[in-house]
KOLZAPA-536300 format. One line per 8 residues: their letters; for each residue x, y, z of C-alpha. Coordinates in pm, whole numbers, padded with zeros to 5 digits, always signed. Example, Ala and Ser with C-alpha at 12.3 -4.5 7.8 and 13.67 -1.06 7.14 Angstrom:
BEGIN
as) +01230 -00450 +00780  +01367 -00106 +00714 $
//
This chain:
BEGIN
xxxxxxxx) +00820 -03453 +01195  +01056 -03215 +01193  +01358 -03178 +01512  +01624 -03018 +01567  +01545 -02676 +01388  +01735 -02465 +01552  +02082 -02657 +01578  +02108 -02783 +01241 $
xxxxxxxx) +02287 -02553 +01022  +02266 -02556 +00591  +02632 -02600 +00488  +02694 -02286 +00293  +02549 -02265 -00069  +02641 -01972 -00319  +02483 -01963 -00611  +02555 -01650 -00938 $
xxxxxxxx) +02241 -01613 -01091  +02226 -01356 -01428  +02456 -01105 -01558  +02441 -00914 -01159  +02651 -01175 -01003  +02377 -01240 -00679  +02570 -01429 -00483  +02304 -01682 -00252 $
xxxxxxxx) +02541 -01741 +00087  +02285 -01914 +00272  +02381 -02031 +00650  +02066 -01993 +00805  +01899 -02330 +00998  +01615 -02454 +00825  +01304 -02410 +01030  +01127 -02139 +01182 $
xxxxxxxx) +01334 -01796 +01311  +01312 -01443 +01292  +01513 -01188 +01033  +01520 -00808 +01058  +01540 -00593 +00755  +01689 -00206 +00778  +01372 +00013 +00712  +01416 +00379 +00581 $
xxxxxxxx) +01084 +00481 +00740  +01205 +00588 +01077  +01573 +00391 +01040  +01436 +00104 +01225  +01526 -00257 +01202  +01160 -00422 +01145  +01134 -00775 +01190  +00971 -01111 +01023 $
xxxxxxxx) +00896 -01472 +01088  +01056 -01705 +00827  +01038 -02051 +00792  +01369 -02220 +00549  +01281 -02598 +00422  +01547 -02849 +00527  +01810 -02910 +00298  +01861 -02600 +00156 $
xxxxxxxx) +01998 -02628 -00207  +02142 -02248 -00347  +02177 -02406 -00658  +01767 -02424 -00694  +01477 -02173 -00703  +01218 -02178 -00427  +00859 -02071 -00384  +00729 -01846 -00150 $
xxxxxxxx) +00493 -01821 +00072  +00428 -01433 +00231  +00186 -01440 +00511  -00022 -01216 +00695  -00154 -01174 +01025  -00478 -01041 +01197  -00534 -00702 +01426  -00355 -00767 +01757 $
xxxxxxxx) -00147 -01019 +01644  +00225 -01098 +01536  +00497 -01225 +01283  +00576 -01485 +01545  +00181 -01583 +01601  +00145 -01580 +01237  +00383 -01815 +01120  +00241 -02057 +01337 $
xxxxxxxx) -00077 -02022 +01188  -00002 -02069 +00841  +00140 -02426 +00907  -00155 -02462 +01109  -00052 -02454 +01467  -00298 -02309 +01700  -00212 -02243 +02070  -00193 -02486 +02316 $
xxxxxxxx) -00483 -02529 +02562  -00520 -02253 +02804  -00198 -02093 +02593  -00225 -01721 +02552  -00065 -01527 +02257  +00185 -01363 +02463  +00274 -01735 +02601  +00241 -01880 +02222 $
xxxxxxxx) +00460 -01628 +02072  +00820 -01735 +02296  +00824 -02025 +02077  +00788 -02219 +01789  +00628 -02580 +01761  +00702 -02848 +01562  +00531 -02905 +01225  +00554 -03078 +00901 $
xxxxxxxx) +00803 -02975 +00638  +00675 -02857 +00319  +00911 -02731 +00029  +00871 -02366 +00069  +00953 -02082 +00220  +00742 -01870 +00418  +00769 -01495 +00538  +00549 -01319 +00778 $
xxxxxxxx) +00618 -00954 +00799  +00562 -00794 +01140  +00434 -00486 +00958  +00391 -00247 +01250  +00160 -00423 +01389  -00235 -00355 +01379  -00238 -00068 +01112  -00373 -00263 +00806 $
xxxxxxxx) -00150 -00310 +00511  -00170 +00057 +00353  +00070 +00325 +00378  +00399 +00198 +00567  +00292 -00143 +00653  +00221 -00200 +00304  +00581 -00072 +00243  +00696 -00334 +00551 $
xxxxxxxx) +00520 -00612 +00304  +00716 -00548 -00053  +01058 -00457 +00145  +00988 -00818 +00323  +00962 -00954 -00019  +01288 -00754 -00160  +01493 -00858 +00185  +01358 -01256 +00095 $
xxxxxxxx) +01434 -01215 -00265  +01784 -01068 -00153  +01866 -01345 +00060  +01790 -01640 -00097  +01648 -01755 -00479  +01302 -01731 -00539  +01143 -01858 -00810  +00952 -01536 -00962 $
xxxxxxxx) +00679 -01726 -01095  +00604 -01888 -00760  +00557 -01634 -00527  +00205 -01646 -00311  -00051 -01441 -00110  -00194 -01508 +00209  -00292 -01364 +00555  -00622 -01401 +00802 $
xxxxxxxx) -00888 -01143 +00923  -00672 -00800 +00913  -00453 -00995 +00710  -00690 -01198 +00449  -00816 -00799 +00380  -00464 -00712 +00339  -00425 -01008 +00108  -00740 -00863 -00114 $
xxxxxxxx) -00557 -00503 -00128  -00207 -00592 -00191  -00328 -00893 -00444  -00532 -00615 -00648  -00304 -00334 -00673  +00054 -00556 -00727  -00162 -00855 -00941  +00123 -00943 -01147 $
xxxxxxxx) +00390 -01004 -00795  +00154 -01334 -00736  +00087 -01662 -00853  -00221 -01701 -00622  -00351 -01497 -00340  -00558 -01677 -00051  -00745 -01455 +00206  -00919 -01613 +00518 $
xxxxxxxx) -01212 -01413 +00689  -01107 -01100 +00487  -01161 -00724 +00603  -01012 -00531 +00318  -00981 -00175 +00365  -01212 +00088 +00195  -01136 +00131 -00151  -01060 -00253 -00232 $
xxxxxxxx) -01427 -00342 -00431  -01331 -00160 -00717  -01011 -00304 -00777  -01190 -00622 -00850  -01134 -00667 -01218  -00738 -00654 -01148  -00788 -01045 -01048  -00811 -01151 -01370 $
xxxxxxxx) -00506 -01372 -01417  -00491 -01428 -01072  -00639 -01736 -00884  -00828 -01652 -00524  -00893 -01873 -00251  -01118 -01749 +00020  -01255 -01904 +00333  -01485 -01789 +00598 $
xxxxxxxx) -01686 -01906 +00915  -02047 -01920 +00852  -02088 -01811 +01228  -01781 -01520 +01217  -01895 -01262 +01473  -01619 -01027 +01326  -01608 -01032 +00965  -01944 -01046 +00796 $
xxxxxxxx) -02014 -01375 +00617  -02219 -01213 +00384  -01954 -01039 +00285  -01707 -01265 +00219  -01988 -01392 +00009  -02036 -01042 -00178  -01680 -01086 -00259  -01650 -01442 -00400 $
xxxxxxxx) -01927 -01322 -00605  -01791 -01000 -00725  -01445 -01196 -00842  -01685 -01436 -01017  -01837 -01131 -01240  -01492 -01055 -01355  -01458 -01404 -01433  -01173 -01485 -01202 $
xxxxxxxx) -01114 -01837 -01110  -01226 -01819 -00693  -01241 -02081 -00475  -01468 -02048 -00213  -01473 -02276 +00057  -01731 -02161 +00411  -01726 -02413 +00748  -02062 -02451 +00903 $
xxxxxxxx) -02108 -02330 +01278  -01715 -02219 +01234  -01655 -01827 +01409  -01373 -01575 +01361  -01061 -01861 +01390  -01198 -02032 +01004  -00779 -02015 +00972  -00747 -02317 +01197 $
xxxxxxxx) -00925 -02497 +00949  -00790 -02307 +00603  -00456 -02422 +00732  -00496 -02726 +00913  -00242 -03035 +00784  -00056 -02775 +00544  -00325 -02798 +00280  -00297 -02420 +00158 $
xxxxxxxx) +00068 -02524 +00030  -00101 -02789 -00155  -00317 -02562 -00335  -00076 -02293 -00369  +00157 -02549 -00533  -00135 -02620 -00828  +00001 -02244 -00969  +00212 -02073 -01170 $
xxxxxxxx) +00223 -01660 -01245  +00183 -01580 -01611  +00390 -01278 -01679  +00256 -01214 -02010  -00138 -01330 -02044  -00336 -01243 -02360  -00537 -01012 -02171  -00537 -00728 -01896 $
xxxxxxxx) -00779 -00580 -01682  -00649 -00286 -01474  -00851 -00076 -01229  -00688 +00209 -01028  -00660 +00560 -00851  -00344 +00605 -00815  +00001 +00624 -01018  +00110 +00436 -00704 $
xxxxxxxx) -00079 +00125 -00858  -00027 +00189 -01236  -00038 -00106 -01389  +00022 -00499 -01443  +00211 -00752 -01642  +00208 -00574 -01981  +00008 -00262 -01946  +00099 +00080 -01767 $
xxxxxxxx) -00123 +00405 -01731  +00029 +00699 -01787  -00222 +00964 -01763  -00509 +00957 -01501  -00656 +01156 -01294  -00561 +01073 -00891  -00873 +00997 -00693  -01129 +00925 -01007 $
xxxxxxxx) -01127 +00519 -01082  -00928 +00503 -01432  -00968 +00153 -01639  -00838 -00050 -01912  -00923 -00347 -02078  -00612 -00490 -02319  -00634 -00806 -02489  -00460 -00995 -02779 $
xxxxxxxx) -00739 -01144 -03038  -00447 -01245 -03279  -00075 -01153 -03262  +00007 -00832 -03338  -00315 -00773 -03259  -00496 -00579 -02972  -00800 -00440 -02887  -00817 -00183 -02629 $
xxxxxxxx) -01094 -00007 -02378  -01068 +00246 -02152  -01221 +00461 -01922  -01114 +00787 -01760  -00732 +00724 -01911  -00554 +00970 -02094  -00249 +00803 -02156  -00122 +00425 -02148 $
xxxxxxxx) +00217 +00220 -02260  +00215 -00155 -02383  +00555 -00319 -02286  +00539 -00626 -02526  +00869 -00769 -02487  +00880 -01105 -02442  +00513 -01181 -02485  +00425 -01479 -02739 $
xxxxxxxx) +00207 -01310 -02925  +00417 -01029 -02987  +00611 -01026 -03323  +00868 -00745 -03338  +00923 -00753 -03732  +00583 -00682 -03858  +00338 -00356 -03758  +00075 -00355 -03483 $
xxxxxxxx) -00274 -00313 -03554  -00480 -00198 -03247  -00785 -00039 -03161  -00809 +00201 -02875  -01194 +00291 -02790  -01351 +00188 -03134  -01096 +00379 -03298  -00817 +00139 -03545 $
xxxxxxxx) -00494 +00272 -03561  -00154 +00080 -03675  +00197 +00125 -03528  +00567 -00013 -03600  +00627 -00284 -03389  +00903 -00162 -03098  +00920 -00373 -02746  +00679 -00057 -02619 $
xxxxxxxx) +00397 +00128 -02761  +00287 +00489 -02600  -00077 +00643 -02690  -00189 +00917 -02521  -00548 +01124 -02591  -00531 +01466 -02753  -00858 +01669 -02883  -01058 +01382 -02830 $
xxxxxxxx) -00880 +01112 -03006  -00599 +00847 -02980  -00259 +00927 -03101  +00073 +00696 -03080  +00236 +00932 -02891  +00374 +00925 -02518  +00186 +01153 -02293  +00418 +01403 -02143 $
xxxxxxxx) +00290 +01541 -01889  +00335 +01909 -01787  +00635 +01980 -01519  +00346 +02016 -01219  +00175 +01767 -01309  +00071 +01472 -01027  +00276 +01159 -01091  +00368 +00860 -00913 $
xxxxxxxx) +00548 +00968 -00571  +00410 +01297 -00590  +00043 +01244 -00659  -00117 +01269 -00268  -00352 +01204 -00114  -00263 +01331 +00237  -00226 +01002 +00401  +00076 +00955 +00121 $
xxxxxxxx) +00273 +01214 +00354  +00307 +00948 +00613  +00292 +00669 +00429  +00674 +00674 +00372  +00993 +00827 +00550  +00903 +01154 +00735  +00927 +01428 +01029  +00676 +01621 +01241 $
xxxxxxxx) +00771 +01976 +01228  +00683 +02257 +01508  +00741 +02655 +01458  +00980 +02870 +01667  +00937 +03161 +01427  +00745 +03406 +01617  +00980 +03370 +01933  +00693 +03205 +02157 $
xxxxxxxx) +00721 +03187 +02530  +00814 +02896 +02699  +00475 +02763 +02731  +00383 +02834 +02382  +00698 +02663 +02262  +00623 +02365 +02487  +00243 +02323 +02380  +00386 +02336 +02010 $
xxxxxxxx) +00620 +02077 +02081  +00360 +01852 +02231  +00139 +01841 +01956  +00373 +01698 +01735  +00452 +01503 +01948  +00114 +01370 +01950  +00092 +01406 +01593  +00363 +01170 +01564 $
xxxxxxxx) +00259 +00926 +01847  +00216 +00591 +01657  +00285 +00318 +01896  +00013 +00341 +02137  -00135 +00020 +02324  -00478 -00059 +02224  -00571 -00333 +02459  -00564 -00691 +02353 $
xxxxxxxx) -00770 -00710 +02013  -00591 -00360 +01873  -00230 -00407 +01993  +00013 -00187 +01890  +00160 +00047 +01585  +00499 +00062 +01571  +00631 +00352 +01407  +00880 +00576 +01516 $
xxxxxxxx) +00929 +00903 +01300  +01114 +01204 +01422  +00964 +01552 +01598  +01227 +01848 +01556  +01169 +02221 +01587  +01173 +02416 +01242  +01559 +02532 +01329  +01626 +02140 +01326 $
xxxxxxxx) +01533 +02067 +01025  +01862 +01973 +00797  +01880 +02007 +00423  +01922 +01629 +00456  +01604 +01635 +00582  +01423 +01780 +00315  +01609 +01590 +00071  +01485 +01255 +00211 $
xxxxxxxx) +01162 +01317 +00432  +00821 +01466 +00407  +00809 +01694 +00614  +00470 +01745 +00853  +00458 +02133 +00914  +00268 +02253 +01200  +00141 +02647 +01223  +00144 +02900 +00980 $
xxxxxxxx) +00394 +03152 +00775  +00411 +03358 +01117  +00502 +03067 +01351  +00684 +02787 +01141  +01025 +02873 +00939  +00945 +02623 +00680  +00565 +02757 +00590  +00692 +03044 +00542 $
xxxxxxxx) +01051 +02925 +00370  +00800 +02749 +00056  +00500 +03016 +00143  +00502 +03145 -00234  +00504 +02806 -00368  +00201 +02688 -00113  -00143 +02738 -00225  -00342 +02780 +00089 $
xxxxxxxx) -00250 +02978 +00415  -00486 +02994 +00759  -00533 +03325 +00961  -00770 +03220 +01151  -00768 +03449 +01485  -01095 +03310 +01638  -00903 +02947 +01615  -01300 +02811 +01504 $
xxxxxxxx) -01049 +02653 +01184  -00839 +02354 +01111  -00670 +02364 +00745  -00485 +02063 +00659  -00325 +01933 +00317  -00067 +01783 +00109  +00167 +01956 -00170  +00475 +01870 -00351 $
xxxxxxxx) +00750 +02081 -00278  +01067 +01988 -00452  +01066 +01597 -00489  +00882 +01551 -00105  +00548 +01633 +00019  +00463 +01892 +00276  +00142 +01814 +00473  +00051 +02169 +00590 $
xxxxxxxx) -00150 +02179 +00935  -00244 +02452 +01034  -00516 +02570 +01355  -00705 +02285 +01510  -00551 +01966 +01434  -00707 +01724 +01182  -00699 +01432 +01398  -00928 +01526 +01771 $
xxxxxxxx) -01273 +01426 +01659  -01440 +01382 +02009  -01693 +01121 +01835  -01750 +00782 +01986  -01795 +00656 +01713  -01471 +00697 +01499  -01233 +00477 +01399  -01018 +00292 +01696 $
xxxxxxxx) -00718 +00363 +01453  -00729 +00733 +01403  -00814 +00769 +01781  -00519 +00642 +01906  -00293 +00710 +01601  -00330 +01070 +01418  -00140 +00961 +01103  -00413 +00715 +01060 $
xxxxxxxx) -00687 +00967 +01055  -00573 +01065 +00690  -00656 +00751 +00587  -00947 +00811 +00318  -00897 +01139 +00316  -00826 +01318 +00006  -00582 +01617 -00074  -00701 +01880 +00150 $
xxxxxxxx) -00981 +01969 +00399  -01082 +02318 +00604  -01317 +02270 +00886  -01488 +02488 +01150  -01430 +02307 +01553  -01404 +01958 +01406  -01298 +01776 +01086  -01643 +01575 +01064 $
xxxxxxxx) -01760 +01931 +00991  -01586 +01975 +00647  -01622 +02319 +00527  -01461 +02234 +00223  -01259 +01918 +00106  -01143 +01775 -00187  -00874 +01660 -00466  -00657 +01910 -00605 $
xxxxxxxx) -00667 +01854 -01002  -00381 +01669 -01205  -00143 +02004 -01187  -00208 +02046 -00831  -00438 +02296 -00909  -00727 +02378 -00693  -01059 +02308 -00844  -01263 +02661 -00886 $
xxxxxxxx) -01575 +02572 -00758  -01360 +02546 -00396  -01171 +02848 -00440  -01465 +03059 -00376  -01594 +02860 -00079  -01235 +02868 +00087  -01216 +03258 +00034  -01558 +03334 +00160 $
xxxxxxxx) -01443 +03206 +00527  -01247 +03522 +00571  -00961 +03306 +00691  -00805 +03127 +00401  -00545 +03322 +00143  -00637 +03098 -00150  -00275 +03192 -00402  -00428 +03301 -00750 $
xxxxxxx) -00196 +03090 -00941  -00326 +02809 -00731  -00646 +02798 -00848  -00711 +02596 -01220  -00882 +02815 -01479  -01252 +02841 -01574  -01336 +02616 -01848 $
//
């Protein structure tokens, strides 16, 4: 057993590692404690569990573990779980958290991001989750090719999402009783070169056995090797048997990542996710599904499907089947063409057919960072924004002022199951706003050109204004101004449903209504009335068959250039 965590320093290691001279100066104890990383979301120091394995040697590479952890719980709570150590009897969370028990050593290290809590692991607590991996990777040397996936409930989904869209980050990803957020399912085929583990309770009151089941099966269509492993008359807590006696070390030590397999299968929506190991999309549309399906059959040569991709890059560097003195011969969608050999190939779609050209993409085109959808406003550093244009009384000014502030209320308490979200932008009036500001934050704009400095500061560059004098309307959406997004929000706010029935999230947090949203929405007394709603097209152009919808309210100004042109 272990003893004496806490009061046995690591005699200081340093370690140079490649041509950056990364100095390793660790002088941490080994065992369980907390670290803090600086987070540019709201300038926050955002904590994590970590557990360091005795004997520390800088002159080595370690694995590691990142874990995480289920809807009202904690870093703390979590790293206890993953080494399999329940509470004590009668113990509650709050009691379990003050401390950490003894366990056995193993020969990793482990992280546990706190990741604002119970939000899921989109937007920033996904964020919370790679900078946890950067601050690790800072701090002490990981071995790339040994880094591994796991989390329970809230966290086993989060394990699904974050496995899918970053495949080639992990060795092996291991989800216990997963809820994976909307959108997951088709990101399936991603899992290719990446072993899953999943467990589940056959009697989980929570998360659905059946689908757990549906998932274990889906991976198994894309061929994926899953593991599947389902305890009989076991409810929500299957963890305390995934993790019991450190076995999910064991299997996590049976793998290695592959940086450069023979094939690729890569499913996504987003430039955010664009691509794995040796493939990269270049030219999709945001919100449609856009696949490809790269493989070796003999070096030098490729074969190549796609669907709904325009444009795609193969970084071959490095790969074993790559040789860079003799042509490549690949075929893109049936169609054979052969290229020099260079460390990356381009090939973009034009009239129809397959060129070895980069796409270039026009200058308004979406790209990654500036692609939406609106939840992307808040998924990174930004500030609510109220209007003092229109000189409003001091009542006016004050119920201005306390939207935003409700806008930008994140940390609310839940009760016990929820918890908390922990995120703490800023809320300034439009005459606060520094050029700083809009250099380094979205910016979340409240009112219209007549009430809020900054509408009407990028009005000509906006595509969609709200005069709505019955106040019937909310208009909400997302646009690129400069290198930031403005989410525009103007009329009734997009986040007061009044339904029982919608998500505990977006009631309590408004950012998190956005979630599956897309890039805009106008509705009439509440947003589960959509009047209209939709994706703007890849030049942030507004799709025609809305245009004329949006005008016929009376109290839209829909800008002509806005608007894409009639096929």
């Amino acid at each position: 057993m272990q003893s004496n965590w806490l009061l046995l320093p690591v005699l200081a290691a340093f370690l140079t590692v490649g041509t950056h001279g990364v100095s390793f100066g660790q002088q941490l104890a080994s065992g369980p404690q907390v670290l803090t990383f600086f987070s540019e979301v709201d300038d926050t120091d955002q904590p994590y569990a970590i557990y360091l394995p005795p004997n520390f040697d800088a002159a080595r590479k370690y694995p590691l573990v990142i874990s995480l952890h289920g809807a009202g719980s904690n870093h703390r709570l979590n790293l206890r779980r993953v080494f399999g150590k329940s509470n004590a009897p009668e113990e509650s969370d709050v009691e379990a958290s003050r401390y950490f028990p003894e366990w056995e050593d193993v020969d990793f290290i482990v992280a546990s991001p706190f990741a604002r809590g119970t939000m899921g692991y989109q937007g920033v607590a996904e964020r919370d989750v790679h900078d946890v991996l950067a601050d690790v990777k800072r701090r002490f040397p990981i071995d790339e090719d040994r880094i591994y996936l796991t989390g329970l409930s809230m966290g086993g989904g989060g394990a699904l999402w974050l496995g899918l869209t970053r495949p080639d980050v992990w060795a092996a990803v291991a989800p216990v009783c997963p809820a994976p957020p909307p959108g997951t399912h088709a990101l399936a085929p991603n899992a290719l070169n990446l072993p899953f583990r999943l467990f589940q309770g056959d009697a989980d009151p929570v998360v659905p056995t059946d689908s757990v089941r549906a998932w274990v099966d889906r991976l198994m269509r894309h061929d994926v090797d899953v593991t599947y492993t389902e305890y009989p008359g076991v409810g929500h807590e299957s963890w305390e048997n995934a993790y019991a006696d450190g076995q999910i070390f064991d299997w996590f030590d049976r793998f290695r990542r592959n940086p450069h397999p023979d094939r690729v299968r890569f499913a996504t929506r987003r430039y955010k996710y664009d691509g794995a190991y040796w493939v990269r999309l270049d030219a999709l549309t945001p919100g449609t599904l856009a696949q490809i399906d790269a493989r070796f059959t003999a070096p030098n040569r490729i074969e190549v499907t796609t669907s709904a991709l325009d444009g795609f890059t193969l970084r071959l560097a490095g790969h074993p089947r790559f040789r860079p003195e003799q042509p490549v011969k690949i075929q893109i969608d049936g169609q054979a063409l052969e290229v020099g050999a260079t460390d990356s190939l381009a090939f973009s779609r034009q009239k129809g057919a397959w060129t070895a050209e980069a796409y270039k993409p026009p200058s308004q085109a979406k790209r990654r960072g500036l692609e939406g959808p609106m939840s992307e406003a808040v998924a990174g550093r930004h500030v609510y924004v109220y209007g003092t244009a229109d000189n409003p009384s001091e009542e006016e000014l004050a119920r201005r002022q306390a939207r935003a502030v409700e806008a930008a209320t994140w940390s609310v308490y839940r009760g016990p199951f929820w918890g908390r979200v922990h995120v703490f932008p800023r809320v300034l009036a439009d005459t606060e706003v520094r050029e700083s500001d809009l250099e380094t934050a979205h910016l979340v704009l409240f009112g219209t050109r007549a009430t809020n400095r900054l509408i009407e500061r990028f009005g000509d560059r906006l595509p969609l204004h709200l005069d709505d004098a019955t106040g019937d309307y909310g208009l909400v959406y997302v646009f690129p101004v400069g290198r930031r997004y403005v989410l525009v929000s103007s009329g009734r706010p997009w986040w007061r449903t009044g339904s029982a029935s919608a998500s505990p999230f977006a009631q309590a947090v408004p950012a998190l209504a956005l979630t599956g949203r897309p890039d805009y929405l106008l509705f009439k007394e509440s947003p589960e009335t959509p009047v209209v709603e939709g994706h703007f097209d890849r030049n942030w152009r507004l799709p025609a068959e809305h245009a004329a919808p949006l005008r016929a309210t009376g109290v839209v100004t829909v800008a002509d250039d806005a608007v894409e042109p009639s096929r």
